[in-house]
Structures are given as C-alpha cells and as structure tokens.
N, C-alpha and C positions, 0 to 999 in steps of 0.2 A: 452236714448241715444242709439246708435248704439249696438246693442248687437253682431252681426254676429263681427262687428270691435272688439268688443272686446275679444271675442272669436275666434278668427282667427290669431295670429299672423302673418299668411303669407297673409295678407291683403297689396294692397298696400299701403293706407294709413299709416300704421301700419309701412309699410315696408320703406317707406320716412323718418315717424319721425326718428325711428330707426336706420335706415341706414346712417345718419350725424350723428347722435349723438357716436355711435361706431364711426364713420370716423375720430371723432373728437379727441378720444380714442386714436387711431392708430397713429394719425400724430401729434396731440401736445403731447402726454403724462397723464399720473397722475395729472399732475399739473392744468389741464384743469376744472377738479373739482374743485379746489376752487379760479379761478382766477375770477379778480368782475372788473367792471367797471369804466376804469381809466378817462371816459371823463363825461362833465358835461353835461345837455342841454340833447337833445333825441337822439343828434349821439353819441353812442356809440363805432366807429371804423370806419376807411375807408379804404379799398380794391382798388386800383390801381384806386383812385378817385370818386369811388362809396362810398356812405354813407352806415352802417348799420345804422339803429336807436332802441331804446330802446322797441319803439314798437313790431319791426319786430322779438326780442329775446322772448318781451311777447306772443305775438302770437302764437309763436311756443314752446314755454315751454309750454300752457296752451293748446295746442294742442296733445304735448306728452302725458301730465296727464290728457287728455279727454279719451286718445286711451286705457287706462288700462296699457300701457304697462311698464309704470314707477311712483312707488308711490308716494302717493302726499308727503313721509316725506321728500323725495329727491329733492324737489322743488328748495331749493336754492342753490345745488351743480347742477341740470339743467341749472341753468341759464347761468354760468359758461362754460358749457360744450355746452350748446350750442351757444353761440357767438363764440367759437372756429368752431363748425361744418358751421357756417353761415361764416366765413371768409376764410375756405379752399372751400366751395361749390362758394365762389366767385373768388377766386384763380383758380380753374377749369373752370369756367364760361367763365372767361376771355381764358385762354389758349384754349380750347375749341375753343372761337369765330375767335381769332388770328388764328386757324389753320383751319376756316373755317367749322367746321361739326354743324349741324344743324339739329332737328328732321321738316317736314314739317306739317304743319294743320293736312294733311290726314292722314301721320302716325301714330300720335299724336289722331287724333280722332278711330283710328283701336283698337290701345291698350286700348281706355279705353272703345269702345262699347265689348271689348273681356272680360274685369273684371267681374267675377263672383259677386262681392259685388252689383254690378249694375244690375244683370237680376232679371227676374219675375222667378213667377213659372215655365213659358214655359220657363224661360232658355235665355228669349230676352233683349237687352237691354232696359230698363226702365227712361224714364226720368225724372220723379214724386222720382223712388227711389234714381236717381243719384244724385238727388239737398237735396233729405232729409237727405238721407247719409251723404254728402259732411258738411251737416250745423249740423249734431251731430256731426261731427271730427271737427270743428271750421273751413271748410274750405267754398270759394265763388267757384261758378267753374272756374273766372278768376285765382284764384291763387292756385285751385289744378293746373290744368293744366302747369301752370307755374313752377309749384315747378316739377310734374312731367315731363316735358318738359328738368327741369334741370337734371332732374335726369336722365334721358335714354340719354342725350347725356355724362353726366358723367361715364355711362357705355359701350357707345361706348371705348371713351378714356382708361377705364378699359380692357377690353374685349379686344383691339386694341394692348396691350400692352403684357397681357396675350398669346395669341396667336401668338406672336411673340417671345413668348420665348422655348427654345430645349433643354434638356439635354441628351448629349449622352449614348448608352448601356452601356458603361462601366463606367461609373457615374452611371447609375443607380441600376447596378450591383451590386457596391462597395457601397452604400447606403443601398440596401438590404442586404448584407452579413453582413454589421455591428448591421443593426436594431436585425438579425435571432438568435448575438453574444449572447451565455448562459456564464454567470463565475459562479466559483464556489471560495468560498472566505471565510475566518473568521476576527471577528474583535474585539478590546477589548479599550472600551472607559477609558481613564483616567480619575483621578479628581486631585483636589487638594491632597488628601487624600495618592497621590501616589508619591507625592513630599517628598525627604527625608526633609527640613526644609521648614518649611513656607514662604512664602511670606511676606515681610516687606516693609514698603514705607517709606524712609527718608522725610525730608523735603525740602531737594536738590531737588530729582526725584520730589515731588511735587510744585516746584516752576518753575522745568526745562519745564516741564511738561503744568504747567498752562501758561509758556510763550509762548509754541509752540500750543498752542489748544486756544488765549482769544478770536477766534473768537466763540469759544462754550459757553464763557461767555457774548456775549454782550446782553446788556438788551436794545429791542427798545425801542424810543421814544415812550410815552404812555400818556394816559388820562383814566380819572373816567369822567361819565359822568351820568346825572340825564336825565330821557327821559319819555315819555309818548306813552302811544298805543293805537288809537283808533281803536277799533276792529268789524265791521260791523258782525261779527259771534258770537263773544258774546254779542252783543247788540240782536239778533238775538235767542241768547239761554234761552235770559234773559225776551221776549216777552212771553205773554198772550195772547193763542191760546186757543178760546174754540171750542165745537164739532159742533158746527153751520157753523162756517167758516170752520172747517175740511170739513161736504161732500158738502158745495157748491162749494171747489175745487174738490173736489172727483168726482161731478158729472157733471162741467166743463170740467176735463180730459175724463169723459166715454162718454161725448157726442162726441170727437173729435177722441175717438181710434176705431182703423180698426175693420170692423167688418165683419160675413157671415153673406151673405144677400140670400135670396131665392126670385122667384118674380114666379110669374104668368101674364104674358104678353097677352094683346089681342089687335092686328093689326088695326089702322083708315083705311079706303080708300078703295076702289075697291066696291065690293057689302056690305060692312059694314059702316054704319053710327055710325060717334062720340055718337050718342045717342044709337045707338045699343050695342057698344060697353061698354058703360058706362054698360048698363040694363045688359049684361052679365056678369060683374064683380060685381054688386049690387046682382046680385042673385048667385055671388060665394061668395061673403061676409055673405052673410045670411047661406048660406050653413056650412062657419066656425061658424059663431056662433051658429050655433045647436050642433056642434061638431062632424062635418067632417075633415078627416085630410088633410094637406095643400098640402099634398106632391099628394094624389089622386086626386085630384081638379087641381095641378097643370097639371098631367098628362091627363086628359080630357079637359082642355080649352085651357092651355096657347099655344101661336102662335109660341113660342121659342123653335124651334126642338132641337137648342141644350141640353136645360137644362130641357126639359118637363119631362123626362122618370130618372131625377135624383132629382125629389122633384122640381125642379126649379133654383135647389144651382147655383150661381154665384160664388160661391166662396169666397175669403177673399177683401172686397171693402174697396176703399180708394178714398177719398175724389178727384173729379174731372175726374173723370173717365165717369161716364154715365150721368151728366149735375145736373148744380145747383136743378132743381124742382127733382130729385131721390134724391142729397145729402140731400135737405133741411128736405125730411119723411124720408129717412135712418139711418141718423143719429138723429134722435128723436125720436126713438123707442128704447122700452129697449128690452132686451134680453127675446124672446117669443112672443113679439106683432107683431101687421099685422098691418099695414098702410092703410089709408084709400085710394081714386083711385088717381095715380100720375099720370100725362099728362105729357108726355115726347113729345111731338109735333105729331109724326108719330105713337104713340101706348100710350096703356094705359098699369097701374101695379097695382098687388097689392104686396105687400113688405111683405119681413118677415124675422126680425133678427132673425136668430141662434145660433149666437154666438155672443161674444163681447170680444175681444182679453183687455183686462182690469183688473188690480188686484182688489181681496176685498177692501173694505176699511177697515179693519182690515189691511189685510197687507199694504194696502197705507200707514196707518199713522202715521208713521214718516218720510218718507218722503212728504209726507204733511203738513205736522207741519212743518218741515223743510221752506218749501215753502211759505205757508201762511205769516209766519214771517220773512221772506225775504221780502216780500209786505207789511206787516204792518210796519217792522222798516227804508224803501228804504230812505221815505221823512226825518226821523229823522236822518239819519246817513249822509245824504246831509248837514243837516244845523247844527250838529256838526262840519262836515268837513271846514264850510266855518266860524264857530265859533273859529274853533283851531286857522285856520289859524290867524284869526282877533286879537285875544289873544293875539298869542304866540309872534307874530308880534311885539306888543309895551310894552310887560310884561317883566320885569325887572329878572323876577325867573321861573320857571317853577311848583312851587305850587299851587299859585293862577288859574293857566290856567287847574288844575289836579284837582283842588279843584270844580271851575265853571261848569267844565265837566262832573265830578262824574268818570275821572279816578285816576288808581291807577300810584302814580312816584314812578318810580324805579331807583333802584341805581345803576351802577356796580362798579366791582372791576377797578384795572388798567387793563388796555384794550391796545394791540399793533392797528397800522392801521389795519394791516392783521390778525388780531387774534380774532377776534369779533365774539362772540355766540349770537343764538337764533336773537330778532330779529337786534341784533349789529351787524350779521353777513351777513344780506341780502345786496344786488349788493347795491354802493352808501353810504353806512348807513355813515361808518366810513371815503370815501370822505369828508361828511360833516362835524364830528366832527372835522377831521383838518384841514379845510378850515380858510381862512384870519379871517373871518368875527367872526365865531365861536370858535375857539383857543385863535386868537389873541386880538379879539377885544369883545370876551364874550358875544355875540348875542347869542340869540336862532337860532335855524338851519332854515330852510326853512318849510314847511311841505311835507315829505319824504312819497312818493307811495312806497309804501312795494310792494303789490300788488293788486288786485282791492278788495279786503275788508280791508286791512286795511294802517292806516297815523298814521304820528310817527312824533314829535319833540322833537330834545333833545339839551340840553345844556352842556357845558364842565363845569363839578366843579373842576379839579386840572389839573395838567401838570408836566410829568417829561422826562426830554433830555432823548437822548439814551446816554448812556455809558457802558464802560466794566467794570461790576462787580469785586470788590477787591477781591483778593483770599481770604482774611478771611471770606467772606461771602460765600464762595462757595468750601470751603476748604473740606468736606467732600466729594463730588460731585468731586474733581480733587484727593482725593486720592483713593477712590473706582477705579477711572475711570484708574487710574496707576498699582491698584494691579490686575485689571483686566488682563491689557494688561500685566504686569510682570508672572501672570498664565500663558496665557495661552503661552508666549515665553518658560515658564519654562516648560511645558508638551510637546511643540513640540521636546525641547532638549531631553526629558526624551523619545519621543516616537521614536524617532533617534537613543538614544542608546539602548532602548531594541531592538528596528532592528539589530543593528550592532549586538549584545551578538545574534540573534537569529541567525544569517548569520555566526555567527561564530560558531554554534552549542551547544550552553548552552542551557539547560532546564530549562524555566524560569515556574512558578507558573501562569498563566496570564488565568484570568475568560472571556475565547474567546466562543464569538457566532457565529455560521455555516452557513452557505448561502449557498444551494444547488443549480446551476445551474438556477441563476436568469435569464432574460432575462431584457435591457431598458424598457419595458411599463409592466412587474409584478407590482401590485402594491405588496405591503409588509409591516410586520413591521420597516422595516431597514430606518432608515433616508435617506432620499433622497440623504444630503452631504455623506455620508458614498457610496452608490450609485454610483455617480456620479462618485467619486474619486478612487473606483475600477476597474472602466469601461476606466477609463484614464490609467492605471499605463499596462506598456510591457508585452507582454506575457510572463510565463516562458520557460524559454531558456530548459528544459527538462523536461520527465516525471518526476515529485515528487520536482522537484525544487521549491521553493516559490518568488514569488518577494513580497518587500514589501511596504508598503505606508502609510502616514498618511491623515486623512481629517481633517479639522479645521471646524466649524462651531458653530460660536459666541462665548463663552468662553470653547465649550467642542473640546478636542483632541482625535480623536479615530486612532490606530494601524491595519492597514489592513494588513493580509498576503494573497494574491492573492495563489490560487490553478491550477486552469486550468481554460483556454479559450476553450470551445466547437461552433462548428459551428452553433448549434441550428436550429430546428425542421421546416420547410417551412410550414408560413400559410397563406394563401391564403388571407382571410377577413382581417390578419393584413396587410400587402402588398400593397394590393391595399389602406387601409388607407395610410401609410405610400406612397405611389404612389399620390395619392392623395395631401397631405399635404406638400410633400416636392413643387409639384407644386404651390399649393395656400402660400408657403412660397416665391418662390421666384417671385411670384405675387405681393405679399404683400413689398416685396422688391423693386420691378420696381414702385410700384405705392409709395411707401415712398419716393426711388430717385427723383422720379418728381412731390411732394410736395413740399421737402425739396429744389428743385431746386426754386420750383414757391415760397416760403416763400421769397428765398436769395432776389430773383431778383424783386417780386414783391412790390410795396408802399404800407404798412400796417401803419398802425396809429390807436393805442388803448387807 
C-alpha cells in the first residue's frame, strides 16, 4: 500500500479522512464514539433529504484504517464517529450550495496537479501514480475528487468566517497580562482524617438519598443472547499454506514490482537498416557474454544521448511507460539479467534490470502466507456464508447451525441495547436482538455483516424489563455514594473554618505546600484543580496579606492561601502561541455557532 500516505500525515488523503472525523469530535461531542446505527436497510441517516447509506460509512472507515492513521482496534468506535463527520460534512454541503460557493473543474484540477503525493521524481504531476495512489487509500478519482471538492469549499466557509473575526488591542492586551500572571501560593489538602468525628449514614439519609438519585439505579431493558461468528480471518489462520504456493506468490508479486532498468538503445531508419541494427546489438550481446561490462558498451553504441554516459540507467520503471513489447522483457528479467533484442517500433534495446524494488521472500512470508490463504479459503468462506444464512433461517436453536458449521456458540451475560461488547457491540448487532421478530417472536436474527470478513447470527435466550433497582439491592452503592457526598460537605466546612481562625490570626499546625511564582501553562506537581482555583480567588489587598480559598476536586478538599500576584516575565514564543490560539478558539467558536445553527434547522433522521 501507499507507503509515502502512510508516512505523511500531512497527506491530503490523510488530511480528509482525518479532518471529518476530528470535525465530528468538535461538533457532536464524546458521544459520537459510541453512537451506532438507529436505521435498518443500507440508509443509515438522511441530511436535509439526501440519504447516507451504510456503505458510504464502510467506505470510509476502511478508508481511514487503510491511511495508517487510525488503528484498526478502533474500528468500531469509527464507525460511530464517522456517520457523525458524514452528516455535519452534509449539513455544510448543503449550506455551502444555499449560499452559492462552488470550487470549479479547473481549480479543482490545479490543487490536485500541485499535490506532492502525485509527482515523479522530476517533481511533475503523474497520472499512472495518481490513480495507483488513489486505489491504495480506497479511493476512484471520481470520488477523491469529490470528497476533496467538499472539502475546499468547506474550507472556504471556514476560512470566510475566520477572517472575519477582530479582536481589539485592549482585548488583546488584557488576554496577555493575565496569561504573563505568576502567583505565589500554599495549600494544605484535607482528608477524612481531619474531621473531628466520622462520618455516619443513617437509614433516613440513605433512603432520602436513593429517592432523589433512582435515576442512578435504573436497570435497562436487557437480554442474554446465544450468537455465532463466522470469521473469514480465522478460517484464514486455520489454512494450510505450503512453501510451493508461498514463492509462486512471491514471484508473481516480483514480476509486477517497479524496477531499474538500464537499456542500450540503437536507432531503425535513416542510413541504418532494421537488420543492421539488429547485427549491432547481436554483437553487443556477445560482447556481454565474454564479460564486458554493460554500462561500457552502453556508452559506445547506444543512440540514447540521454542515458549513454550514465551506464544507460532509466531509472526506476513502471509498468506502461515505454510500451507493452519493453514491459513484456522488463519485467521478466530477474534482478542482473539482460534481455534479449526488444523492438519498440522505431529502435531497438537491449535491457538490463538493476534492481528490483521487492522484498526477500524471507521477509515476504508472512504476509504471504497471509495472502495465499486469503485465496485458498475466499470460495469456502462464500459457501459457509450462504450455509449460515440457510440454517439459521429455519433452525429452531442456534446449536445445530454452530454445530454444522464447526463454529463455536457463545453465550453472554445480560446485555443493555447500548452496552454491548466485542462483537455485541458493533453498528446494528444489538438493533437486531431487540427487533419484533427476534425478542418477541424468538427467531434467529438475520445474518448480521459485522464487516467484510466476518457474519454473525444470534438468538435471544432470556428477557428482562427495565426497572429501578430496590434499594436493598443497591444499598451499599447509595450509602457509599451519601458518605461520600457528607465527606466532602464536611471538609469544605472544616476548610472554611480554618480560614476564618487563619484570618483571625491563630497559628494553626497545618502540613502547607509552597508554590513559588507559578504561571497558567507551568506544568507542575500541583493538581490542576488546586491550580485553577488559585488563579480565580482576588488579589491581595496588600503586601503580606493572604486571601484564602478552597478547591474541591472529587472527594478531596484542599485550603489555598494565595500570597501575591506578580505580573510575570514577557515571552515571546509563549505570546504568540497564546495569540495564536485564542484566535483559532474563537474560530472554533464561529464555526461551532454555524453547525449547531445548521443541526437546529436542518432535517436529520438517524
């Protein structure tokens, strides 16, 4: 595959997949990872009457995880993530066309003759590597084009937006004087430990308690369910590959990889006859085989001023470049042989591979093992598939169909719709299980495309409602959950009053840690909340005075005494970061507004 794609992150292939899938980040949320497909059939969603289909998310999941740029364990939080980026790139699509902007053919063909991934050695655009490229990243050039066609008018919209926004000097000022802000501070974290009597939970507080929180006890609706996986890669892991088929793929692959080829050229036509011609490379051939070298003989006959005085080197060839009768002796030579005399119509060659851009077969084989048995098991894992289906179809259990198959039926636990692991948790699975047919009426499931290696049916063995859980089931869980919250009320009291006694001037015993003249972006040991909550609390009112503060962060309370606020040290590289990001934040703000606009108002159906 694409190695430079892979290696490049600033590819724009690279730069597309990526660049929705963050988009998708930004403007739905967290939640965009594990959201799965609420529709049945291959349209998975429709955008202001345009369909997405099931295809079009496979595509480009298997497109991300061709690019290197996201691993394949992440496959099935892709999915998720990108049906989100595929329904905001149509929400733009749309608002875009509404306002009229449009990249044309010509500009459209300028950016992509200008992509580096596309030139030769000289730096030109290439269209042999444009289309080979395009097809290791999964793409046709209809639908790069199109993908990136969407994408440059989406960054108009972006760019249009950006630049339209100003912030004034004394905004920007007051931005930098607070980033440059150094405090100087100590702080002393409480625990329980510092509580004069313990914490205790009645039975009241725990029943008060569980009545105000039972939406933390509700148990979804759930099912166990028996299921089956037929898996085209362990059918694949499970074949018997011997070293015979190993290098007749081995030597399939190295008859089709690029290679240097050197020639020795001599001209038909003018005062030279095709039979003269011939006779002078018949007597350069003989001259190699006494054991002249190729590269002097080049430079004495051949007609090719370019390459005479450089051994003949062509350089690295690839298939369709200097006509089928070169491809046909070029690539049938192994690495060190000379070709016998090729007729290219207007000249004659003789050939000579120097290299052969192709791994050992040592190193090939495992991924030719890989390979091979990807072809040996293709027809058997077709007529499983079309076996399962047949089975599962009128089989009353799901053993017999596990049993026929030689797979293995598994079992799970109770299982929520949305809570489904491994392969219970890919787009659809768990659709099925609570389907009419499947739930209610105790069918086997359809047979379920996981994805293109492996098919899955499964059956519901039990069923239980949703309900809210009794408190005596969940009784330790609601009073944990009370003495928690009674902690940490009680340290915030506690860290209250030692403020007051400090403000009143008592000398308290208190194991306080120092903070020399932090600035926002120090990193440090200090907790971030400890931090954060320093940086909020008033300057003091004079020299030597303290103000005080507390931070809470999750069940721990810490005691801040602020010391002094310094104006802190001007740095230049920080600055302009900080310049920088406060723009690309309120970038990032305009373009969230007129998502979140185009969500309200747009027709989405998922």
């Amino acid at each position: 595959m694409l190695q430079s794609i892979r290696e490049r992150s600033q590819s724009w292939i690279a730069k597309i997949i990526i660049a929705v899938l963050v988009l998708a980040m930004a403007l739905f949320g967290v939640e965009s990872l594990i959201s799965v497909f609420g529709k049945s059939g291959d349209e998975v969603a429709k955008v202001n009457g345009e369909s997405i289909t099931r295809q079009q998310v496979e595509q480009t999941v298997q497109r991300a995880l061709r690019s290197g740029q996201v691993p394949p364990e992440q496959e099935r939080a892709l999915r998720g993530q990108v049906l989100d980026s595929l329904i905001a790139e149509r929400l733009m699509a749309s608002y875009a066309e509404d306002g009229g902007l449009a990249i044309s053919d010509t500009q459209l063909d300028q950016v992509i003759v200008s992509l580096p991934e596309f030139h030769d050695a000289q730096g030109k655009f290439d269209q042999d590597l444009f289309r080979s490229r395009l097809n290791g990243a999964g793409y046709s050039p209809l639908t790069f084009r199109a993908q990136l066609r969407q994408d440059l008018v989406a960054q108009q919209i972006q760019q249009g937006l950006i630049s339209s926004d100003f912030v004034l000097p004394e905004e920007q000022q007051y931005l930098l004087d607070l980033q440059r802000q150094a405090r100087t501070f100590r702080y002393h974290t409480l625990t329980d430990a510092d509580l004069e009597q313990p914490v205790t939970v009645s039975e009241a507080e725990q029943s008060a308690y569980y009545n105000e929180h039972q939406q933390d006890y509700l148990r979804p609706e759930q099912v166990k369910v028996a299921y089956v996986v037929l898996d085209r890669q362990a059918m694949a892991a499970d074949a018997k590959v011997d070293d015979e088929a190993l290098h007749k793929a081995w030597e399939a692959q190295a008859a089709e990889a690029d290679r240097r080829v050197s020639h020795i050229m001599v001209n038909v036509g003018g005062d030279r006859s095709r039979e003269q011609a011939e006779a002078e490379l018949a007597e350069v051939k003989q001259r190699l085989e006494e054991g002249e070298s190729f590269t002097d003989l080049a430079a004495e006959y051949s007609d090719d001023a370019a390459t005479k005085d450089k051994g003949g080197d062509l350089g690295v060839v690839v298939k369709g470049i200097f006509g089928e009768a070169f491809d046909k002796s070029a690539f049938s030579l192994q690495e060190g042989e000379v070709s016998d005399i090729v007729d290219t119509g207007d000249a004659l060659h003789l050939l000579k591979v120097t290299q052969i851009d192709h791994p050992s077969f040592e190193e090939s084989k495992d991924e030719l093992r890989d390979q091979v048995a990807q072809q040996q098991i293709e027809r058997a894992f077709n007529d499983k598939v079309q076996q399962l289906i047949d089975e599962s179809f009128a089989a009353e259990d799901l053993k017999s169909v596990a049993d026929d198959l030689g797979l293995k039926l598994e079992q799970s636990d109770w299982v929520a719709r949305d809570a489904g692991e491994g392969a219970l948790g890919e787009p659809g699975v768990m659709d099925q299980a609570f389907s009419e047919d499947v739930l209610n009426n105790g069918y086997n499931s359809e047979v379920i495309e996981l994805d293109d290696d492996r098919r899955m049916v499964l059956r519901v063995t039990d069923h239980r409602e949703a309900m809210t859980l009794p408190l005596e089931q969940v009784q330790e869980r609601v009073a944990e959950a009370v003495r928690q919250d009674k902690t940490r009320d009680a340290l915030k009291e506690k860290a209250a009053k030692l403020a007051q006694q400090l403000k009143d001037g008592q000398d308290l015993d208190l194991s306080w840690q120092a903070v020399s003249n932090i600035t926002r972006q120090q990193t440090s040991q200090v907790p971030e909340a400890i931090v954060e909550t320093a940086f909020q609390l008033p300057h003091p009112d004079e020299a030597g005075s303290l103000v005080y503060g507390r931070a809470v962060d999750g069940d721990q309370v810490t005691l801040i005494a602020l010391e002094s606020v310094a104006k802190g040290e001007a740095n230049e590289q920080m600055e302009g970061y900080v310049t920088s990001m406060s723009r690309r934040l309120d970038a990032q703000a305009m373009i969230q507004g007129l998502m979140e606009y185009l969500r309200a108002t747009g027709d989405i159906e998922r």
